[in-house]
Structure formats: C-alpha cells, structure tokens
N, C-alpha and C positions, 0 to 999 in steps of 0.2 A: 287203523293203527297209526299213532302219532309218528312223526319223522325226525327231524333233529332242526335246531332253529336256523334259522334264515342269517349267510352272513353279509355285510355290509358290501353292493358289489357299486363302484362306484360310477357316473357316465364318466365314461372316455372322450377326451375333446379331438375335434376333427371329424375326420370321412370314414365311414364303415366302410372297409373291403367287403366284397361280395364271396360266401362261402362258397365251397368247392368241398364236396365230401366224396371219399371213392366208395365204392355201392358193390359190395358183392358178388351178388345176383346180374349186374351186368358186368362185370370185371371193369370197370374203369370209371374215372374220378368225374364226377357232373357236378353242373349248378346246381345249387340246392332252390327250389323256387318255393315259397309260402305260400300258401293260398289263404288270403283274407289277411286278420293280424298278428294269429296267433299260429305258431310252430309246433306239433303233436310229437313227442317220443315217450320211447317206451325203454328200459333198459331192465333187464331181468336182473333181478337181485339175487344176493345170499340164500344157501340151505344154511342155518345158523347152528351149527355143530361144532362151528370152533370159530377162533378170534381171526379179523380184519389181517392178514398180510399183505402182501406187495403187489400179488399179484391183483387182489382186488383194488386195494388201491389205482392200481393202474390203470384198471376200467372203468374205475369212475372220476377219477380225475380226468380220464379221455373226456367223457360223454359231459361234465361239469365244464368243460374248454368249451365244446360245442354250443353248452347253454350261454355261454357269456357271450361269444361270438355271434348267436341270433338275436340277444340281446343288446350288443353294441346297434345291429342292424335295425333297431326300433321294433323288433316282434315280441310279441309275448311269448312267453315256452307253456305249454302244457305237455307237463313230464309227470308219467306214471311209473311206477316201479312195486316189484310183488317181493314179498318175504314168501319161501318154500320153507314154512314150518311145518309142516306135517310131509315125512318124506323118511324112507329106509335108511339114508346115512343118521337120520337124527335119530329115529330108535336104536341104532345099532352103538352110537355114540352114547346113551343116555345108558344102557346096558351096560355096557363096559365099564362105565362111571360109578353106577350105582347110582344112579339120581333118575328123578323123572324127568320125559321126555320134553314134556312143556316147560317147567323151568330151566333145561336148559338152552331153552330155543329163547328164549325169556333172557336168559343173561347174555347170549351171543348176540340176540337184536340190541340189547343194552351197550353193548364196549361198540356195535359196529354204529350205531350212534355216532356214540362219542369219537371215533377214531373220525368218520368223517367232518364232523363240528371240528375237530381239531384241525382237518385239511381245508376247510372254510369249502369243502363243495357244496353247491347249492341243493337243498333237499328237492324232491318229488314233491308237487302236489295233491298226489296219492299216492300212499304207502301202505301197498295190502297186500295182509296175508293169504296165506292161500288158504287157513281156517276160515279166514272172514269169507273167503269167495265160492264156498262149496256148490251155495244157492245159484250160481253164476255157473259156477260148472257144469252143474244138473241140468238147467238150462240150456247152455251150450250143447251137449251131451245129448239130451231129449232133440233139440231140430237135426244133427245130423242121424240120428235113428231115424226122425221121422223123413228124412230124405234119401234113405239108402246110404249115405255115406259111411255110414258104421253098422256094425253086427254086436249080438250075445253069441260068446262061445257058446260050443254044446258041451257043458261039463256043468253036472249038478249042482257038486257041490262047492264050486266059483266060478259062477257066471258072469265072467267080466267082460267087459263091455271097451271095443276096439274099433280103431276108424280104418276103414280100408284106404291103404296107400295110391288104387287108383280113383279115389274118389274125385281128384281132380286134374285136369287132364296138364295142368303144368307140372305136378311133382317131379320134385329137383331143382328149379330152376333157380333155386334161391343159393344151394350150395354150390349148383355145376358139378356135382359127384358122379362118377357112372354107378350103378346097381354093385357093382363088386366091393366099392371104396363104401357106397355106403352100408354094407352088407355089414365089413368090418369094425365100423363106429358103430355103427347099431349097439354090434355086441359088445365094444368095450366100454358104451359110454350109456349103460342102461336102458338100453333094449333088451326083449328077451326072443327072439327070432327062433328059438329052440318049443316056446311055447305051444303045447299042443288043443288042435280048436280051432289054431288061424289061420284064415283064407291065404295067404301068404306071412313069409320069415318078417319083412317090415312093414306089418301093421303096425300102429302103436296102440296102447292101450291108454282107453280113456277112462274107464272105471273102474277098478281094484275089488272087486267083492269082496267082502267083509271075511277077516282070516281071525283065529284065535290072539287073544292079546295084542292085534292093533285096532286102532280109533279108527268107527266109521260112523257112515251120517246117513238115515234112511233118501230114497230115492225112487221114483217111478220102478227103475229096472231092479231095485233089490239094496240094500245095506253096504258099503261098503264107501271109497274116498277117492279125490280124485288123481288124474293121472299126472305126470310132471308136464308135459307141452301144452295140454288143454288147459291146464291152470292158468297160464298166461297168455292164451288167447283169447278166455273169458273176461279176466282180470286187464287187457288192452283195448280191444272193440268195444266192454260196455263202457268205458270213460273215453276214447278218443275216436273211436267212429270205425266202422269195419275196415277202412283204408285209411293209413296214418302215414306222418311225413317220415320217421326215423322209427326204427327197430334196432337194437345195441346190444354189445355182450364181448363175452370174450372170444377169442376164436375156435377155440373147442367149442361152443353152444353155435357154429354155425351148421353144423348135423350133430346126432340128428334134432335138436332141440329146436333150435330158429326154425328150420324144415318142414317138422310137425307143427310150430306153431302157426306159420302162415297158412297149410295146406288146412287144417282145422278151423280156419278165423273163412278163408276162402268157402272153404265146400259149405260151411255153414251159414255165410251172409250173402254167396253167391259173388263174390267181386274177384277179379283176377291178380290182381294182388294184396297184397295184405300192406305192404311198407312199399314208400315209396325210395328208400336204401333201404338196405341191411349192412350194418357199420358194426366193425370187430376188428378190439383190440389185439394185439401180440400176449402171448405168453412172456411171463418173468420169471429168470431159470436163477438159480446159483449154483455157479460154479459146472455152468453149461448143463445143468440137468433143470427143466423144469420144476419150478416151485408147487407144489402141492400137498394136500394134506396126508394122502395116501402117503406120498415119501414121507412127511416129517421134516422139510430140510424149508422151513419156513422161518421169513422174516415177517414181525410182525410190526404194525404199523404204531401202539399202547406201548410195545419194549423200546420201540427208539425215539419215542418219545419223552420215555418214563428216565431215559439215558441222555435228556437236555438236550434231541435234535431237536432245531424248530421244523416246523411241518411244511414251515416257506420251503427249508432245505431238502425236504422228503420226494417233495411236489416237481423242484430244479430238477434233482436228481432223475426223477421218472422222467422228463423232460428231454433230457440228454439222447434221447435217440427216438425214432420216429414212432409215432403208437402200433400202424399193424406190423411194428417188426416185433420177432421174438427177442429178445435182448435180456442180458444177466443182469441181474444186483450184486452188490461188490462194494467191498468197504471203499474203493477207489472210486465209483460212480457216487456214493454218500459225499464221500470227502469232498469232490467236486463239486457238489452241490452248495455245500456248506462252504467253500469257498467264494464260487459264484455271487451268494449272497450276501457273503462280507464283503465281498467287492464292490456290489451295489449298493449297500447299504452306506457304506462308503462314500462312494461318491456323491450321493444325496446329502450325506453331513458334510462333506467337504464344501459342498457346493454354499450349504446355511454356512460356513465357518468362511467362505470367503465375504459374505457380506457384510457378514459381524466383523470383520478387519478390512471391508471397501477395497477390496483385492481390486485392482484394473480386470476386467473379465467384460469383453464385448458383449450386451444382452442380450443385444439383436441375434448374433452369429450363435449363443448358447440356445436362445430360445428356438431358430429356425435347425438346430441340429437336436433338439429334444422332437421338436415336431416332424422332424425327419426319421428319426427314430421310432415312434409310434406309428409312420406311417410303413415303414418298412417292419414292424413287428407284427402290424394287422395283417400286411401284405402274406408274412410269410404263414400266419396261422389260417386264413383265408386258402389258404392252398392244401387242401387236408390237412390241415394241423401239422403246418414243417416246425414244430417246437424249435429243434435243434438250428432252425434259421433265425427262427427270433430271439433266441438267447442269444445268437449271437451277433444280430443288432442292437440287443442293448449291451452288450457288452465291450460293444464300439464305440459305445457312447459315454460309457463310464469311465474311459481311457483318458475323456477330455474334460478339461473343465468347466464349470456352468454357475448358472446363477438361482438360487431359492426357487423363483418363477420357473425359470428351464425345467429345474431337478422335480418339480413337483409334478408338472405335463407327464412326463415320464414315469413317475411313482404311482399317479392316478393309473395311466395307462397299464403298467404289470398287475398290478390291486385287480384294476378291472377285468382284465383279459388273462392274466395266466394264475392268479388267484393269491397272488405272492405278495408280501408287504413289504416294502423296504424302506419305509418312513412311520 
C-alpha cells in the first residue's frame, strides 16, 4: 500500500545530541544505541473506521520526532507501519453506514494520508495492510503450530487457531502487568477470555475461522483471517528482522496488543525479545475524558485544518506537554500553539526586516545565541522528547534580536527537528 509523500526534512547545523528514550518493558529512560547505520521501528497504525483525530495525531507526531532525531544523528530509519483494514470495528462501522466495508477503509487510509502530509510526518517505508499480509500471517501462524506455541480449539464449527500465553517463558515483561490487570484489559480492549476451547482466559487468537458474512482467506488450518497482534508481528519481523530497535503506539496498545505482539514474533523466531524499547505515547482527552471513537467527543486533525489552523500550530500545540503524559486538547492549548508560532515566525521576519533597514544588531552575539538555541533544543529533545523544554528554548530566543543568518540556523533547526516551519 502507497504511503503519503516524503516532506522536506532539512540537516540541522551543529552537534547531534545523543538520544535517550524511556523503554516500557524496563521502566526507565536508556541510550538508544544503533547497530550498524540504519535505526528499525515499527509503529502500529490505524483500524480505518473513521477520520485522523488528535489523539492519533499525537502518536505519530511522537514517533515522526524520534525519526528526525536519529536522523540529525546520521542514521538511516527503517520505519514500518501496518493498516488494520480487515478488523470488527470496520465491519461494524461499514454496517451502520450502509456502505461496504473496503471502501470505507479505502476512504479512511485516504484523509489519514492526507492529514499526515499536511502534519509534514515523515511516512513509513512500509505501509501494510493487514489484507496485503494474510500470506505472512499464515506463515507466522503455521511455525508456531509447528512448535507448540499455539493450538486449534475443539469446536467444529470454528476452529480457531490461538497461541498459548505460556509459550514463552518472559510473558509480561513488556507491560509489567500482574495476571489480574491483564485479565481486565484483555477483556475491554478485545480479548475474548470468556471463549470457550481455550487452554487458558489469555490466549489470544491468531486465526478467526471463517464466520457467515465476513472476508476470509484459505489456510493450511482451514478458511478464515487473521488475528489483530499476529498481524503486526508478521507484518514487523518479515521487514525488520526478528529483534528490532523501536516498537511504538499509544499507551492503551501496551496490553494486551504490544504484549501479544512481542510474545508471537518471540516464540515464533525463538529470540527473547522482540524490541529493543517499547515507546508509548499518552492519551489525548477533552475536557478530562479521553478522546475516542467510542465516546464521540473527537477532534479531528481535516476539521482544524479545514478552519485555517496551520498544522505548524496543530504540531506546537501537541507539543506543549510531554508525550507519555495523558494530557487534554482545548481551545486554550490550540490557541497557544497558534500563538507560539506567530511569535516565531515573527522573529524570523523581524530579524530579515532588521537587515533590510542595517539595524545595529551584533552578528557574532545573534549568531552564537541561535547556535545556542539549537543546541539546547536538541539537548532537550534528546532527553525523551522534553518538547515542552525546547519550545521553550526557542522561545528565549525569539525574545531577542537577530540577524537573517542567526534567524535562519534556528528556522533550519525547528523544520528539522520539530517538523514546524517558521520561514
């Protein structure tokens, strides 16, 4: 599946900081080390049942920071990402609608395109759906059969096919949940622990046997499609190797979703971890309730656009407070945004408007506080992503005067590293 075009990320002058990402799975913030030249992530994408909101935006403008940031650092990114177009909320949505289920997954991967090109994140170099990767699942699916890791219920007439929870002797270790906590996610967040067949409540299910009136795909073990975690453990190990640098998402996908995707990608390649972090963003609420589709109380990223925000603005906005916090949207965190931005953008023409009228403006002192600037805005994004620190180094910088040359060091650098354009 195509992705959306590539935008212009510029180099940033001066010294990369050294990243620092906090890691889940061990509760606390490490060096991130490369091995070789190129950097492996993987960020689970959209079920495309409805349009880009905030909350997505926010996870990938997170994991779009991180790409630039290993890219200041001279690495290459190879970044995967899957569409979950065949999936119960998108039939249940296509139902409701009257329309079918592929065109509407069809028009959702359409606007969440666009919504991203309009955020300048930088696309995947794979973008695949989980139609395209059935082959890959079956696969995936067939070695842990053939290894014991997974079972066929005994139920005639839907033989589905599930991986046993203790197939690998770290489960858990990715969430740090006890059995109870994850008992309760299981069940609200699409598990079915009630199903009768399984060896235990959290197995998960990798193969769906074929039901009346949904899409399935023949397979060794019988007709049917695949499950939600195995799709993205097929869809990350066959393009980035059975152990990758980064795993990403939002924080609800760190059980049971991230969970079963490691423990699946593990029992099946045999390696003891799958990622070497698992990084997850905060939830984005309004109005203190989490954003979601279920509520309904969604801001979408095409309406404040369609309303003359710039997506510079959209991007500050999100910015304003750390990514793994939960944090609201609010016409007050927009408006900030949109301020911020006039501010900067400001100061960059001010700065061309002093040369055009040969203002007295020391060069030396302008230029060594732009490069001050940049260096304390890598600094602070280098530290897990302190957003909220390096807005507001440059916004110590734009208090002062400068010279074309200074204001430009500076404009490169936000373009480059926070995705924002202010020249």
């Amino acid at each position: 599946m195509k992705s959306w075009p590539i935008p212009s990320v510029p180099s940033v002058p001066g010294t990369a900081a050294s990243l620092k990402l906090y890691d889940s799975a061990d509760e606390k913030t490490k060096p991130v080390h490369v091995e070789g030249d190129t950097a492996t992530m993987y960020v689970c994408g959209i079920t495309p049942y409805d349009s880009t909101h905030l909350g997505h935006a926010a996870t990938y403008v997170t994991f779009d920071v991180i790409y630039r940031m290993l890219l200041d650092q001279g690495h290459k990114v190879h970044y995967v990402q899957n569409i979950t177009d065949v999936d119960d909320p998108l039939f249940e949505r296509a139902e409701r609608d009257g329309v079918d289920w592929r065109d509407l997954g069809d028009s959702q991967v359409d606007l969440f395109r666009s919504d991203m090109e309009q955020l300048a994140v930088l696309p995947p170099q794979d973008y695949i759906g989980a139609i395209e990767s059935v082959d890959e699942v079956i696969g995936l699916t067939q070695k842990l059969l053939d290894n014991g890791a997974a079972y066929v219920v005994d139920d005639p007439d839907f033989p589905d096919v599930y991986a046993s929870v203790d197939a690998t002797a770290q489960f858990g270790y990715e969430s740090n949940y006890d059995r109870e906590t994850m008992k309760k996610f299981f069940a609200e967040r699409g598990g079915d622990p009630d199903r009768a067949g399984k060896k235990d409540p959290l197995d998960a299910l990798l193969w769906r046997a074929a039901r009346e009136g949904e899409p399935s795909w023949e397979s060794p073990f019988g007709a049917g499609r695949p499950g939600w975690h195995v799709e993205c453990s097929a869809i990350a190990t066959n393009r980035l190797g059975s152990s990758f640098l980064i795993q990403g998402g939002g924080s609800d996908l760190k059980f049971p979703h991230h969970e079963y995707s490691a423990a699946h990608a593990e029992a099946g390649h045999g390696v003891d971890r799958m990622a070497q972090f698992y990084v997850h963003a905060g939830m984005i609420g309004l109005e203190g309730t989490k954003m979601s589709k279920s509520l309904g109380n969604l801001v979408f990223v095409h309406k404040l656009v369609e309303q003359g925000i710039d997506p510079s603005a959209i991007r500050l906005g999100l910015y304003t407070n750390h990514y793994r916090d939960d944090r609201d949207w609010s016409d007050e965190v927009l408006n900030t945004g949109v301020a911020r931005l006039n501010a900067w953008r400001e100061a960059v023409s001010n700065a061309q408007n002093s040369a055009d009228a040969n203002a007295d403006i020391d060069a030396d002192g302008a230029m060594a506080a732009a490069e001050a600037a940049v260096a304390s805005l890598r600094e602070r994004l280098a530290n897990d992503l302190d957003t909220a620190g390096a807005l507001l180094a440059v916004d110590e910088w734009a208090k002062n005067p400068s010279t074309p040359e200074a204001a430009a060091v500076v404009a490169v650098a936000v373009d480059g590293l926070l995705g924002v354009r202010i020249s």
